[in-house]
NUVOGU-70053 format. One line per field, with one value per residue (C-alpha): residue number from 0; x, y, z; residue in three letters. Coordinates in nm, 3 decimals. Each point is the difference from the previous one (the first is absolute). Layout:
% NUVOGU-70053
k = [NUM  ...]
east = [X  ...]
north = [Y  ...]
up = [Z  ...]
r = [Ala  ...]
% end
This chain:
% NUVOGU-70053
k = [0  1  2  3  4  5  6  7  8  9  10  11  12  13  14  15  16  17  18  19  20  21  22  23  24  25  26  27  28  29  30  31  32  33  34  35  36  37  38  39  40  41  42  43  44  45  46  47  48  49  50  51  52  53  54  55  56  57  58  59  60  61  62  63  64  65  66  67  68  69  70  71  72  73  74  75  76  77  78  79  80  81  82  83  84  85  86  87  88  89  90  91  92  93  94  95  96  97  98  99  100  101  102  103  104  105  106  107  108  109  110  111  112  113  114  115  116  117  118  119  120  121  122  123  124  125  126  127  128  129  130  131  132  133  134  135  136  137  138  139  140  141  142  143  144  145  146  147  148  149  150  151  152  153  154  155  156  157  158  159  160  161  162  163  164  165  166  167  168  169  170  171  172  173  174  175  176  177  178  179  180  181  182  183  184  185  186  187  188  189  190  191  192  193  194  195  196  197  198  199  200  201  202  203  204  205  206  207  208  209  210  211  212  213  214  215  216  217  218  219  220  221  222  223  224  225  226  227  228  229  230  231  232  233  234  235  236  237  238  239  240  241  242  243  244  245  246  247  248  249  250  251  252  253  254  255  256  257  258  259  260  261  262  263  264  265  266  267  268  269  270  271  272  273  274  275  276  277  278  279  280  281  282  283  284  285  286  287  288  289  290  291  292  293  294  295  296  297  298  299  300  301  302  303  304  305  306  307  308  309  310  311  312  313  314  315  316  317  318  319  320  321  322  323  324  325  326  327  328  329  330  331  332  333  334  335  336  337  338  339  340  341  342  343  344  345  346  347  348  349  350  351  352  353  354  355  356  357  358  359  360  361  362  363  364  365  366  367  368  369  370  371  372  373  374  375  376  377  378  379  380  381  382  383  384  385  386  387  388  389  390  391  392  393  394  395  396  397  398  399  400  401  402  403  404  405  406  407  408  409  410  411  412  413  414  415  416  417  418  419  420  421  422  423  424  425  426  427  428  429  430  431  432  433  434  435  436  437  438  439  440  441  442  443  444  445  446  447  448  449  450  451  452  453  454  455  456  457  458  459  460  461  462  463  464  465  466  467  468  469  470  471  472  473  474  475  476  477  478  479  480  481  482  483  484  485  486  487  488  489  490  491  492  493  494  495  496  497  498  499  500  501  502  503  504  505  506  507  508  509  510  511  512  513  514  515  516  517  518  519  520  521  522  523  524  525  526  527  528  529  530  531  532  533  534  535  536]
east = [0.000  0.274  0.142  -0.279  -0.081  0.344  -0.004  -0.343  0.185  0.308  -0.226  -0.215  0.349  0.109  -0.295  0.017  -0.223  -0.052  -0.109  -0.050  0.238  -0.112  -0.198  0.005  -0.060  0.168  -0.240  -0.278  0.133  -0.036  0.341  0.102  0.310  -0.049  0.228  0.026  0.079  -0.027  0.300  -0.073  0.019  -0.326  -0.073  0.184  -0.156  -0.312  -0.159  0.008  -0.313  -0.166  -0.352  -0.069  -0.317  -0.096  -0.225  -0.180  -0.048  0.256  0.163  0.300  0.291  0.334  0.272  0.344  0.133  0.198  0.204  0.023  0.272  -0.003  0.073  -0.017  -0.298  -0.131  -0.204  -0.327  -0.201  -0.317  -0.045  -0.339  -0.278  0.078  -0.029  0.138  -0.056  -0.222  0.060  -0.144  0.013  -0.021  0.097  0.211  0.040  0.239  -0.043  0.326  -0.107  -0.299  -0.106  0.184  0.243  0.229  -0.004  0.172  0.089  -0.247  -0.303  -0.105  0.223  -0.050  -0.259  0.189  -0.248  0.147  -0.208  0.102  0.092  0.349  0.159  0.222  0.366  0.209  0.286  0.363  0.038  0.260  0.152  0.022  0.068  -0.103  0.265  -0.152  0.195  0.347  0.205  0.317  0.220  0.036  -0.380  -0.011  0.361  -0.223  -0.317  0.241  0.144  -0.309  -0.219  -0.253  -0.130  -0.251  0.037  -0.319  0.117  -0.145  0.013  -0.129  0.034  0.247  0.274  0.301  -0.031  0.305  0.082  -0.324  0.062  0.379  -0.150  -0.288  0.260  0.246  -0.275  -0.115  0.350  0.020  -0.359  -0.209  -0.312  -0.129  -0.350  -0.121  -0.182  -0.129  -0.070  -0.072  -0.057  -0.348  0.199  0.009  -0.287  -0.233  -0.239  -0.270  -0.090  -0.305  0.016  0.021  0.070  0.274  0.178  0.000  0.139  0.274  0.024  0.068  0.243  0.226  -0.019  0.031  0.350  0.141  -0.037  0.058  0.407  -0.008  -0.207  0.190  0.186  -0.277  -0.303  -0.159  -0.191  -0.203  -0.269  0.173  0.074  -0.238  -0.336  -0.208  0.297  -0.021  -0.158  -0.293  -0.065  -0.019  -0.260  -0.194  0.079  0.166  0.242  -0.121  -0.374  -0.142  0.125  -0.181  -0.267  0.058  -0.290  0.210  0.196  -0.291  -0.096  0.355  0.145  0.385  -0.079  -0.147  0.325  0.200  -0.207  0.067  0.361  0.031  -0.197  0.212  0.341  -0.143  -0.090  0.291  0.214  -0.245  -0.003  0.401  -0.037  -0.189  0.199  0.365  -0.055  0.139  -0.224  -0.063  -0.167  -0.245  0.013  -0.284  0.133  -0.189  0.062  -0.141  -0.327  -0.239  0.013  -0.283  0.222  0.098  -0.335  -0.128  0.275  -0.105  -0.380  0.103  0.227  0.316  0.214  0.269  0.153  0.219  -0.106  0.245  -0.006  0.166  0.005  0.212  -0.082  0.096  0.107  -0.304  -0.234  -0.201  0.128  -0.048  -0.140  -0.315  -0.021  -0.386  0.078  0.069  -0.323  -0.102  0.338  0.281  0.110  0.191  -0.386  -0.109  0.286  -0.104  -0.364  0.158  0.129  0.298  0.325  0.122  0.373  0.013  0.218  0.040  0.066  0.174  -0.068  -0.233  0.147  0.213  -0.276  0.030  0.097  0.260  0.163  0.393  0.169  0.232  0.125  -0.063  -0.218  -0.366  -0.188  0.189  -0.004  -0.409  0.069  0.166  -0.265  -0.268  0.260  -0.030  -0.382  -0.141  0.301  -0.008  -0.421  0.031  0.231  -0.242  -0.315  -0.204  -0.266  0.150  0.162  0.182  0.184  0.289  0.216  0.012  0.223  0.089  0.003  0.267  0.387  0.104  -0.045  -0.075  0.102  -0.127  -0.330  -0.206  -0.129  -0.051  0.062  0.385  0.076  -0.187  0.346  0.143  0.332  0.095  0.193  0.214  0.288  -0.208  -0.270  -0.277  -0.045  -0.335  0.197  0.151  -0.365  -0.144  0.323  -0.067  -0.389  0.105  0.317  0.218  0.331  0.151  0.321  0.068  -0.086  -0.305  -0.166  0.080  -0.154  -0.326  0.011  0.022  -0.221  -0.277  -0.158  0.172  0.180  0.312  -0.254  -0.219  0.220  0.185  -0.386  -0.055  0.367  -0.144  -0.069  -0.255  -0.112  -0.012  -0.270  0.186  -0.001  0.092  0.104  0.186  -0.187  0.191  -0.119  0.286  -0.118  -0.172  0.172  -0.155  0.245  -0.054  0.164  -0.139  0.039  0.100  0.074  -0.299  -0.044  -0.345  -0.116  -0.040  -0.176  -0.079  -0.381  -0.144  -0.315  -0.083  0.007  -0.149  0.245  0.301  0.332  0.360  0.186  0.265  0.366  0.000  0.392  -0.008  -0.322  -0.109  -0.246  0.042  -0.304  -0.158  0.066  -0.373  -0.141  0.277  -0.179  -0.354  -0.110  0.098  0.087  0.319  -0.185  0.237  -0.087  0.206  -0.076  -0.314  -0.084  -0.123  0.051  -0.037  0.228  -0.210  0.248  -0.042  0.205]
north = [0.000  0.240  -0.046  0.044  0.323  0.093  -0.058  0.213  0.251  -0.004  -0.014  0.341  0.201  -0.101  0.159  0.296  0.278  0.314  0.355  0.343  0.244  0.305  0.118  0.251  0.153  0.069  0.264  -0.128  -0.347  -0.212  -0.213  -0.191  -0.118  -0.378  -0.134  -0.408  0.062  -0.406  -0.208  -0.226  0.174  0.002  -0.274  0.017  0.065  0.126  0.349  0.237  0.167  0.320  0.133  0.321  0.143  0.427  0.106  -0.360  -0.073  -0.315  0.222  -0.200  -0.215  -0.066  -0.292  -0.106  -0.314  -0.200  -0.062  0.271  -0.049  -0.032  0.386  0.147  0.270  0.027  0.275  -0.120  0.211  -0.047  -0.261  -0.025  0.224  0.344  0.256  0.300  0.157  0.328  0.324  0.077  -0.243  -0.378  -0.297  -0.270  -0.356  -0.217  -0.363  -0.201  -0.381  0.106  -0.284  -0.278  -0.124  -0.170  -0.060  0.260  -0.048  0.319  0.049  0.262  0.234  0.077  0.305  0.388  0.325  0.346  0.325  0.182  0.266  -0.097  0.287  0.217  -0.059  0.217  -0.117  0.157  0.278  0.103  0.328  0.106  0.242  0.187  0.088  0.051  -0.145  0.089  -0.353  0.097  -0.273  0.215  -0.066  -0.330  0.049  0.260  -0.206  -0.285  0.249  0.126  -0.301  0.145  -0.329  0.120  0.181  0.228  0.151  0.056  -0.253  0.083  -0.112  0.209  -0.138  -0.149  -0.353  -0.107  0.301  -0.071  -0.404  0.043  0.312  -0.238  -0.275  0.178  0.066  -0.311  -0.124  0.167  -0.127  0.241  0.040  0.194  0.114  0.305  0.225  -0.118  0.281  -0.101  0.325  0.037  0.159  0.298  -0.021  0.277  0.004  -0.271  -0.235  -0.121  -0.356  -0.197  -0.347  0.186  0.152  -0.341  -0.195  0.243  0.035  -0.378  -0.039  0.313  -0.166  -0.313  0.035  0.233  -0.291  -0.221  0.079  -0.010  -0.226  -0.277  0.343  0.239  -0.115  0.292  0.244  0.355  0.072  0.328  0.283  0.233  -0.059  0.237  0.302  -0.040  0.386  -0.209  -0.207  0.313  0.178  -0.263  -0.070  0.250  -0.153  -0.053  0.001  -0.303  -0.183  -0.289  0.053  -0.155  0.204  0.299  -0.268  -0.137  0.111  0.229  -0.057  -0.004  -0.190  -0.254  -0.011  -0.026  -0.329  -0.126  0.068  -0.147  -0.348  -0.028  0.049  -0.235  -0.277  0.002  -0.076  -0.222  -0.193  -0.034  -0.073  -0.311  -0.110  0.059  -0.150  0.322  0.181  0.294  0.279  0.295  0.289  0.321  0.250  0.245  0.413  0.177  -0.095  -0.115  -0.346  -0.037  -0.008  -0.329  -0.147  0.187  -0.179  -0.305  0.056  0.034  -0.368  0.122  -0.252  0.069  -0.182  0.267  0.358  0.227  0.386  0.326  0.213  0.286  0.139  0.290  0.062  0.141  -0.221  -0.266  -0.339  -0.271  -0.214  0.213  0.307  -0.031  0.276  -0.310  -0.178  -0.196  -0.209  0.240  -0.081  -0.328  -0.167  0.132  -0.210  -0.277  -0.045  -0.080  -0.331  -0.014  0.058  0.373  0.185  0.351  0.017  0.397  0.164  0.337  0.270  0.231  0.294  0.007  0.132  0.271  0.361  0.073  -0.350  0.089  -0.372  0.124  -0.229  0.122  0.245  0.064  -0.149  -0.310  -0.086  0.040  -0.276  -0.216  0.037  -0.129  -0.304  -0.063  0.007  -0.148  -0.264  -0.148  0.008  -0.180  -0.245  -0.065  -0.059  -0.309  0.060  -0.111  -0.390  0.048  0.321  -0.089  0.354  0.358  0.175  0.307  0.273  -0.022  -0.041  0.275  0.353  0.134  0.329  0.004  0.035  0.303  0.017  -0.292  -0.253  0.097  -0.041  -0.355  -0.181  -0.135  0.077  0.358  -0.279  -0.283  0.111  0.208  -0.111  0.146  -0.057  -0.132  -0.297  -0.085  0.031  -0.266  -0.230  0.018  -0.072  -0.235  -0.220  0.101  0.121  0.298  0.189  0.081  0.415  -0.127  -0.174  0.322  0.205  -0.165  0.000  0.371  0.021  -0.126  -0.236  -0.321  -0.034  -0.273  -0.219  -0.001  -0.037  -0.316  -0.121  0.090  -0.225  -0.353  -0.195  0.014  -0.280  0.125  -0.217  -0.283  0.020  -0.277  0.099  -0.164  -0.341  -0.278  -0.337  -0.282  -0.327  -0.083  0.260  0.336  0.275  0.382  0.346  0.205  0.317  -0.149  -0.364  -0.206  -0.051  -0.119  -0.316  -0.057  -0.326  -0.104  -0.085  -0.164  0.121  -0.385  -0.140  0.179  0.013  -0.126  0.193  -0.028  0.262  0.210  0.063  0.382  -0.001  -0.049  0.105  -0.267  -0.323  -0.328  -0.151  -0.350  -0.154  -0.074  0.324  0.278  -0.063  0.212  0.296  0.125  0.272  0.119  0.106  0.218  0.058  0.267  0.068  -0.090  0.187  -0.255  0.075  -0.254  0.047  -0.237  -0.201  -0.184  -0.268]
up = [0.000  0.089  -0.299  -0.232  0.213  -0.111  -0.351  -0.068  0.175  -0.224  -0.311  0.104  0.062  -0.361  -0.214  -0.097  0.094  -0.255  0.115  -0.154  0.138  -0.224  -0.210  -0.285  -0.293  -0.364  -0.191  0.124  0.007  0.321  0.094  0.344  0.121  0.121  0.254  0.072  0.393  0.004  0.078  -0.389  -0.382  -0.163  -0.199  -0.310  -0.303  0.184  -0.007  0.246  -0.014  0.158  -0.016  0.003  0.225  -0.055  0.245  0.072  -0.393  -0.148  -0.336  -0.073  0.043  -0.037  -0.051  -0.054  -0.005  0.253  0.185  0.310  0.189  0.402  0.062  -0.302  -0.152  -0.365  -0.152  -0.123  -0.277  -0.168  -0.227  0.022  -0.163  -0.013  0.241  0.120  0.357  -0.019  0.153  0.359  0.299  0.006  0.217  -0.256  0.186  -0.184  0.083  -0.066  -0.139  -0.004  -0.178  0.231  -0.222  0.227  0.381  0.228  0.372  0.058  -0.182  0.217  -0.136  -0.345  -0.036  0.051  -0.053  -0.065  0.001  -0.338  -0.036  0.151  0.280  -0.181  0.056  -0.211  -0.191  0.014  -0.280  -0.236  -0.052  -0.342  -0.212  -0.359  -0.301  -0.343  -0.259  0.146  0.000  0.142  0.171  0.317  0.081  0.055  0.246  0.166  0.051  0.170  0.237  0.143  -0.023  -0.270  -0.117  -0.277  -0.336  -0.187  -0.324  -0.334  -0.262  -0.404  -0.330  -0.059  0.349  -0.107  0.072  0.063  0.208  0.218  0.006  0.125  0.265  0.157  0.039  0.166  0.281  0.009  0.050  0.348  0.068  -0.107  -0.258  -0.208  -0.095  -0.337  -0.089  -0.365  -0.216  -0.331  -0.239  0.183  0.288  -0.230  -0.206  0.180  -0.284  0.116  -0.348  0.027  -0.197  0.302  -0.145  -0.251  0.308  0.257  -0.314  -0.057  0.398  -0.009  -0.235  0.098  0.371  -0.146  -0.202  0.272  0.310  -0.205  -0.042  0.434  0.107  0.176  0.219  0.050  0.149  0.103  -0.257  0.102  -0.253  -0.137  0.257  0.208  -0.218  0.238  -0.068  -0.401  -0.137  -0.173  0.310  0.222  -0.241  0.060  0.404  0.195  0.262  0.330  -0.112  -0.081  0.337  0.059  -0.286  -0.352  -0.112  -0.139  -0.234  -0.129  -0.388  -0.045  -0.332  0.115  0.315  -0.326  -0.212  0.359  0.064  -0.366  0.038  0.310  -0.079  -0.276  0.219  0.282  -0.250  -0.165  0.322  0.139  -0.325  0.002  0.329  -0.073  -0.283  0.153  0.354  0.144  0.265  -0.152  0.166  -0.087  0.205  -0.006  0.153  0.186  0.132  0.298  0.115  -0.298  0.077  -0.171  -0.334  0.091  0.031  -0.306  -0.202  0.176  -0.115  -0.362  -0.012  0.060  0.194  0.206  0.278  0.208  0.108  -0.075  0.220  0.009  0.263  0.142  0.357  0.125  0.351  0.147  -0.168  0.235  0.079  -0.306  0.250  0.090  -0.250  -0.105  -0.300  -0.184  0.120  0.299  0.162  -0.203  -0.318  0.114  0.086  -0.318  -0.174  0.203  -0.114  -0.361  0.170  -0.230  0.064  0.014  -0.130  0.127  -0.326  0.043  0.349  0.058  0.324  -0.168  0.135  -0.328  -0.161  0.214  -0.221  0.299  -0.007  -0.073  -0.028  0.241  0.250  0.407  -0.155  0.194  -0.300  -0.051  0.394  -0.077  -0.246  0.207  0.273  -0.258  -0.080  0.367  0.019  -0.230  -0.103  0.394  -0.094  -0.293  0.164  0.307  -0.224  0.032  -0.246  -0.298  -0.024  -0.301  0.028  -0.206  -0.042  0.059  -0.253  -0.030  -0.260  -0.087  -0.026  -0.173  -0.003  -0.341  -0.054  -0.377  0.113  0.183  0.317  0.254  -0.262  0.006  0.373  0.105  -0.011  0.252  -0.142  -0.097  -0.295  0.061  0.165  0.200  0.246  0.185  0.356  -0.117  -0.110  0.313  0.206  -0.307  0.082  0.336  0.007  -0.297  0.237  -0.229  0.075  0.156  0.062  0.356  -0.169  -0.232  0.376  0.215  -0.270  0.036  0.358  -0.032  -0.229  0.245  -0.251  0.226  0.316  0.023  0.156  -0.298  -0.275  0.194  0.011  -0.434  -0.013  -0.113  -0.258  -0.264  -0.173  -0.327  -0.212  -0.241  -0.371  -0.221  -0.385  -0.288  0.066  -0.208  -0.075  -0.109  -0.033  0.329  0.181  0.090  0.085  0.100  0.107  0.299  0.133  0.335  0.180  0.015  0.402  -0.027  -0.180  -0.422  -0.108  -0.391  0.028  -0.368  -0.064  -0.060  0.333  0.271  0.305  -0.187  -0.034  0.031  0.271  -0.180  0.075  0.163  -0.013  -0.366  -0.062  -0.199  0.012  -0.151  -0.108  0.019  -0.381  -0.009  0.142  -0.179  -0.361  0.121  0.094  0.376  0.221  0.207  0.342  0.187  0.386  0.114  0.378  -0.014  -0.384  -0.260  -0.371  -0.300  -0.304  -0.263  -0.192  -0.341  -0.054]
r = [Unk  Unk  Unk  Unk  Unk  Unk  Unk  Unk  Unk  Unk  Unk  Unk  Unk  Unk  Unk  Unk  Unk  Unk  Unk  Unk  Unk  Unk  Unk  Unk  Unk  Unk  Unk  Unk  Unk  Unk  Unk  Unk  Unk  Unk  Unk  Unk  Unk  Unk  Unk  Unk  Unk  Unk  Unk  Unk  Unk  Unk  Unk  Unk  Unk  Unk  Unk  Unk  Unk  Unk  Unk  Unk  Unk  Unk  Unk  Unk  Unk  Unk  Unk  Unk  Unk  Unk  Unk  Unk  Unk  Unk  Unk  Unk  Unk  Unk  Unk  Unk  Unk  Unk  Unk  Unk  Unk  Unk  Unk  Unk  Unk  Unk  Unk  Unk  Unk  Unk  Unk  Unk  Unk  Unk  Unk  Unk  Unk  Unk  Unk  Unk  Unk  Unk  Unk  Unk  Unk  Unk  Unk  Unk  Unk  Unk  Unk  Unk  Unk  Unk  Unk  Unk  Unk  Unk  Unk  Unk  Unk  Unk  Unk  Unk  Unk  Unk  Unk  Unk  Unk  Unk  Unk  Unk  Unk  Unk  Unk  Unk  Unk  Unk  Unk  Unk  Unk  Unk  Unk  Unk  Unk  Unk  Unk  Unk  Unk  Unk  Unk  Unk  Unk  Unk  Unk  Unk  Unk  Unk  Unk  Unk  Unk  Unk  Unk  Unk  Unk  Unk  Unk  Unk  Unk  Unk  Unk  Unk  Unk  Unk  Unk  Unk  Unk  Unk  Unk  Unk  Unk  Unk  Unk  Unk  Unk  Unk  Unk  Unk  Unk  Unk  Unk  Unk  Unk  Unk  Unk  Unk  Unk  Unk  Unk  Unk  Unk  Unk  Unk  Unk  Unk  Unk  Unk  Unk  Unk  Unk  Unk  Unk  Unk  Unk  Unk  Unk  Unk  Unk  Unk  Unk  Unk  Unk  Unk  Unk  Unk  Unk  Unk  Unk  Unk  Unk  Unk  Unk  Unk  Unk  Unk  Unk  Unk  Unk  Unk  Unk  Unk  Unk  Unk  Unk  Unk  Unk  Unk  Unk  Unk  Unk  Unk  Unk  Unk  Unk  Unk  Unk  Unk  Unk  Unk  Unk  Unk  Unk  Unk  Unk  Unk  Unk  Unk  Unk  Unk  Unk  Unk  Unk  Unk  Unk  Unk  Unk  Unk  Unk  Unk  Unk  Unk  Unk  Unk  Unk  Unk  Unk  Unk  Unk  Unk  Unk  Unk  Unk  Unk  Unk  Unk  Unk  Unk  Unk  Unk  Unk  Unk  Unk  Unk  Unk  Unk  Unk  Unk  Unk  Unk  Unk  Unk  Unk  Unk  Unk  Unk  Unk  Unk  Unk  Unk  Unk  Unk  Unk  Unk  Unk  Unk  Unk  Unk  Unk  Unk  Unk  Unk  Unk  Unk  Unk  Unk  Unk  Unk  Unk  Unk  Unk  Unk  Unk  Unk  Unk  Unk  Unk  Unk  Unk  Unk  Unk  Unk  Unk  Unk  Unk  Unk  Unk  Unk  Unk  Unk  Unk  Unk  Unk  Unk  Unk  Unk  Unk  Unk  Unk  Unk  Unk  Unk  Unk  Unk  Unk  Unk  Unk  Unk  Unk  Unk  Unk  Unk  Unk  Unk  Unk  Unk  Unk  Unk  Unk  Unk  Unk  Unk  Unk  Unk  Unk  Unk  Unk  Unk  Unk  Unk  Unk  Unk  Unk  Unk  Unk  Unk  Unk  Unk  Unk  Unk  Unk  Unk  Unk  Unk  Unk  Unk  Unk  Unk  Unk  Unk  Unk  Unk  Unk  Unk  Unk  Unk  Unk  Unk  Unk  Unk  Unk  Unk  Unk  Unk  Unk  Unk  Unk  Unk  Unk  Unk  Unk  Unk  Unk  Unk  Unk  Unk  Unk  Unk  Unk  Unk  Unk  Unk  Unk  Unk  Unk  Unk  Unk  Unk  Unk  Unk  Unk  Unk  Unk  Unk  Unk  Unk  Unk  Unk  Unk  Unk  Unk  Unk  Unk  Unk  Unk  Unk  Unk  Unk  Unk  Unk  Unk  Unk  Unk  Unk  Unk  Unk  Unk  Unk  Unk  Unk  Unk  Unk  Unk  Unk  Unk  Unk  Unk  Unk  Unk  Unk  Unk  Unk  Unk  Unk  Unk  Unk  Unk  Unk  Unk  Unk  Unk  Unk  Unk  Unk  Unk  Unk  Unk  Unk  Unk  Unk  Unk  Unk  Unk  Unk  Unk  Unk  Unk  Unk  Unk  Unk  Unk  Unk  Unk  Unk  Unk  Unk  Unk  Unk]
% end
């Protein structure tokens, strides 16, 4: 008896036992990480499968195939019908083997609910910062030094490609990325066509041949610059007015071209996208406080996957956090409500608007500048409203002195051999480096103390970008724009749950013989961010 008694003991310890430890979504998408916490693999060659519960009503499921190993966690999508999570509040259960395909030690265990929408818990951002079309060697150097991970600059028909290729891979080399500003000739075109179709085809294919020559380095691309500030636009809108309302938009013949133009551009990067692998990105940028531009846009079929925003605050102007002039929350909540993620892709103190701003350094105006870089920088740094805040960069590197006005004194560089103190504050907020002088002169400056800028000192986990994918015989290699510390697997879109793990020191992945002939995906998890570069081999 005792040792019968001892063997059903032994033989409930070695099941497994399977149990959701998260849940969440992908656009919509509901996932779950599945964890055998069981002391025996999953059968082999059996599905893992999850059912998927919104708000008391069975919508889905999910499955990959076997075997889990005592210990170890796989994501589990939806492979059942389709569905995608709406907006507004709802309790998701997922219930891992739902359908009691093997025996687990525990099959109490199984069911997890989570109330969506998730708490907000905003991600690390990047510093960055704007150049036009300047593709100097000492930029990237700079960018290193002070820890300015992200690039905006303009990009049209008429760059020099190999100039521009040879630019963005120098930053990527120290770990950096790039996004644009695409400005096909509609950038300048202020005179409003009205043959819609004509001017979304020819949209297309000027977006369409430009991307194409950068696609597997640049991965970011703004719909044109500053829409709301175009002349036509502003006949038709004044800044600042339409706010929340897209009512003002509605039946305005250049607001009409701007949508044709701008479907055209999105397609035609969304459509490379799709064909290339690469994860190509549409951004719509958006000025001051008509937020309603965005969901205008929206209303008409544009598609876009980032929010793009400039903003410069002055000194005396209200905290980002709270200032209602921008609508209820600040401009930050308004952002959120777009549930995308957000690039404050232009960001300067507004006081350099100012007509008594000299560009002097210690003089009364500039210390006003700093003290906006002080506000609303340590604001935008303490936000929780937005997830997916993934840079603030400022306008811009350079001073230009061949223009009037504000636009010539924005830089934060007098030139290159000669730096503002503006540049040392942005290293410092940034964790880049500073010279024993460059740290004192911010702590004068009264934008950080020592404290603070030992606290900005740390590093920032800039997001991973694979290019130049290669495919030799079974063999899959790429380049990166930094060491792979997360995981890469080789999933064929033929077997659900199969995939081979790649080699992050040589950043490549030998594939199964009898999986390396179909269609498949590299899936790169980098701390805990998922992309898919589709793969046809």
């Amino acid at each position: 008896m005792r040792i019968l008694l001892f063997l059903l003991s032994f033989n409930a310890f070695a099941l497994p036992d399977v149990v959701v430890e998260s849940i969440t979504t992908k656009q919509g998408v509901l996932y779950s990480t599945v964890k055998n916490i069981g002391n025996d693999p999953t059968p082999d060659g059996i599905k893992i499968g999850v059912g998927y519960t919104v708000d008391g009503v069975f919508k889905t499921w999910g499955t990959v195939l076997g075997p889990l190993a005592a210990g170890d966690s796989v994501e589990v999508g939806t492979t059942g019908p389709a569905y995608t999570l709406p907006d507004g509040e709802h309790a998701v259960m997922a219930w891992a083997d739902d359908v009691n395909r093997f025996a687990e030690s525990d099959e109490t265990n199984n069911k997890t609910t989570v109330n969506f929408p998730l708490p907000v818990v905003a991600e690390k951002m990047l510093f960055g910062v704007n150049f036009h079309h300047n593709t100097d060697t000492r930029i990237a150097t700079i960018m290193n030094e002070r820890n300015i991970k992200s690039a905006r600059m303009d990009l049209t028909a008429n760059t020099n490609v190999a100039a521009r290729r040879a630019h963005v891979e120098r930053i990527r080399a120290n770990g950096g990325m790039v996004e644009v500003s695409l400005q096909t000739s509609y950038q300048w075109n202020n005179s409003c066509p009205q043959n819609f179709a004509a001017v979304e085809a020819d949209a297309y294919n000027q977006a369409y041949a430009i991307v194409d020559k950068y696609k597997d380095i640049i991965h970011n691309y703004e719909m044109l610059n500053e829409i709301q500030l175009r002349p036509e636009t502003r006949a038709e809108v004044p800044w600042n007015t339409a706010k929340l309302s897209t009512a003002p938009y509605e039946n305005k013949p250049c607001y009409a071209t701007m949508i044709s133009v701008v479907k055209g551009m999105s397609r035609a990067v969304h459509d490379l996208r799709d064909s290339s692998g690469y994860p190509l990105r549409v951004i719509l940028g958006v000025v001051g406080r008509d937020f309603a531009f965005l969901n205008f846009m929206k209303s008409k079929g544009v598609e876009f996957d980032v929010v793009g925003y400039h903003i410069y605050p002055r000194s005396n102007h209200a905290s980002l956090l709270s200032d209602t002039w921008f609508g209820t929350g600040g401009p930050l909540y308004q952002l959120s409500l777009f549930n995308k993620p957000v690039r404050i892709n232009e960001f300067n103190c507004g006081d350099i608007y100012g007509n008594g701003y000299d560009n002097q350094p210690g003089s009364t105006t500039t210390l006003a500048c700093f003290s906006a870089y002080k506000k609303h920088i340590k604001d935008i740094l303490s936000q929780t409203h937005i997830q997916k805040l993934e840079v603030l960069s400022l306008y811009e590197l350079l001073d230009e002195p061949n223009k009037s006005g504000p636009e010539s004194r924005f830089g934060l560089m007098y030139s290159f051999t000669n730096p503002k103190d503006h540049l040392y504050i942005i290293s410092a907020f940034a964790g880049g480096n500073l010279s024993a002088a460059e740290r004192q002169k911010v702590i004068d400056s009264g934008a950080l103390t020592a404290a603070e800028i030992d606290a900005y000192k740390q590093v920032v986990n800039v997001p991973l970008e694979i290019s130049n994918i290669q495919v030799n015989g079974n063999t899959v290699s790429w380049t990166a724009n930094k060491p792979v510390t997360g995981t890469v697997f080789y999933k064929p879109s033929c077997y659900q749950g199969d995939y081979s793990q790649a080699n992050t020191t040589t950043n490549s992945v030998t594939l199964p013989l009898d999986l390396y002939t179909y269609t498949g995906y590299l899936e790169i998890n980098d701390n805990g961010t998922v992309t898919q570069y589709k793969l046809s081999l």
